[in-house]
C-alpha positions as CSV (number, residue, x, y, z in Angstrom):
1,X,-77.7,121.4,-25.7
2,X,-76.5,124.8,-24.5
3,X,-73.5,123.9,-23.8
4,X,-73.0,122.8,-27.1
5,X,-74.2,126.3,-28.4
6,X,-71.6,127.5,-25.9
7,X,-68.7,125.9,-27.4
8,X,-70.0,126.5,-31.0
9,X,-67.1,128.3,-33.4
10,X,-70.0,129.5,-35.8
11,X,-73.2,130.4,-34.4
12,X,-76.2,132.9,-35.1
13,X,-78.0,135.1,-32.3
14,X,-81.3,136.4,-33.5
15,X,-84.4,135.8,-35.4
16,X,-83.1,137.3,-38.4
17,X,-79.4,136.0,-38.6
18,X,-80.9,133.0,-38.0
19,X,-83.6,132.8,-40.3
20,X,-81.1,133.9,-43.1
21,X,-79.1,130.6,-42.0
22,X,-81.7,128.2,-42.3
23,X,-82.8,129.2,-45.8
24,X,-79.3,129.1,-47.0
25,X,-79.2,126.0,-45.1
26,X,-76.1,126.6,-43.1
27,X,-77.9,126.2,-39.9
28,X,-77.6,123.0,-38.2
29,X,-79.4,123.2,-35.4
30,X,-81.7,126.3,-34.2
31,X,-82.5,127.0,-30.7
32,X,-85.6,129.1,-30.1
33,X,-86.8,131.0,-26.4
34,X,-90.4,129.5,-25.2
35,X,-91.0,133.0,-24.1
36,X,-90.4,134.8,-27.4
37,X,-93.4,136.4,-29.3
38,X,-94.7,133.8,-31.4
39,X,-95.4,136.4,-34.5
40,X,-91.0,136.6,-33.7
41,X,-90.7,133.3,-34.3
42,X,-93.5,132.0,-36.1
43,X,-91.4,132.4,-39.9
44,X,-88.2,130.9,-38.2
45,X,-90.3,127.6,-37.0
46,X,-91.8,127.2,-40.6
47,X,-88.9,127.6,-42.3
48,X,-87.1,125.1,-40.1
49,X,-89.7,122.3,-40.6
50,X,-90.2,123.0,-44.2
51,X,-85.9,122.7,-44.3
52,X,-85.6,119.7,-42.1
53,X,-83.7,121.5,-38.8
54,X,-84.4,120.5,-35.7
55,X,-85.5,123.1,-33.3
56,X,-84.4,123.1,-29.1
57,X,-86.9,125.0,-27.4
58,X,-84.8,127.0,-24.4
59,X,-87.2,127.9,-21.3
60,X,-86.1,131.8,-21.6
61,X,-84.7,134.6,-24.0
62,X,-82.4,135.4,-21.4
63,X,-81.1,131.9,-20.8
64,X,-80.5,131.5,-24.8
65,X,-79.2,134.8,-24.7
66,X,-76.3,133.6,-22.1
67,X,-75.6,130.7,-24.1
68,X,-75.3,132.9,-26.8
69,X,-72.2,134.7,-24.7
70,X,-74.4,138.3,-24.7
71,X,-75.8,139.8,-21.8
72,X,-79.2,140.7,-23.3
73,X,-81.9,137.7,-24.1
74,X,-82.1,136.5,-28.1
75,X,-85.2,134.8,-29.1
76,X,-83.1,132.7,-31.5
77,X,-80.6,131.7,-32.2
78,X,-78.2,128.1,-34.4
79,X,-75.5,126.5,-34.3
80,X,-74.3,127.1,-38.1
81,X,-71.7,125.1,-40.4
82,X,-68.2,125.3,-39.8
């Protein structure tokens, strides 16, 4: 799944970018860290359940943030509409 990230021409990296995404519903899929604060994420997990995107949980920020092509860790981050 982070390879598909990887390769993604439109993407998001953060909780707020992404949150903006999934309620304008261009997100397609969000990937969130398992070792991000969960008041960070909390509003981004609702909002993708109550908007039907699925959610990859990543083992680390600084994994996601990698597949994210940055070099610090992002708790969040989605794979938007072309």
């Amino acid at each position: 799944m982070l390879g598909n990230l990887r390769a993604a021409k439109k993407k998001t990296v953060g909780t707020k970018q992404t949150l903006k995404a999934v309620s304008k519903g261009t997100a397609k899929v969000v990937f969130v860290a398992e070792d991000a604060e969960e008041h960070v994420i909390r509003d981004l997990i609702k909002a993708c359940t109550e908007n039907g995107v699925e959610v990859v949980r990543i083992d680390t920020m600084a994994a996601l943030g990698e597949a994210c092509g940055i070099e610090i860790g992002a708790a969040a981050a989605a794979i938007t509409e072309e």
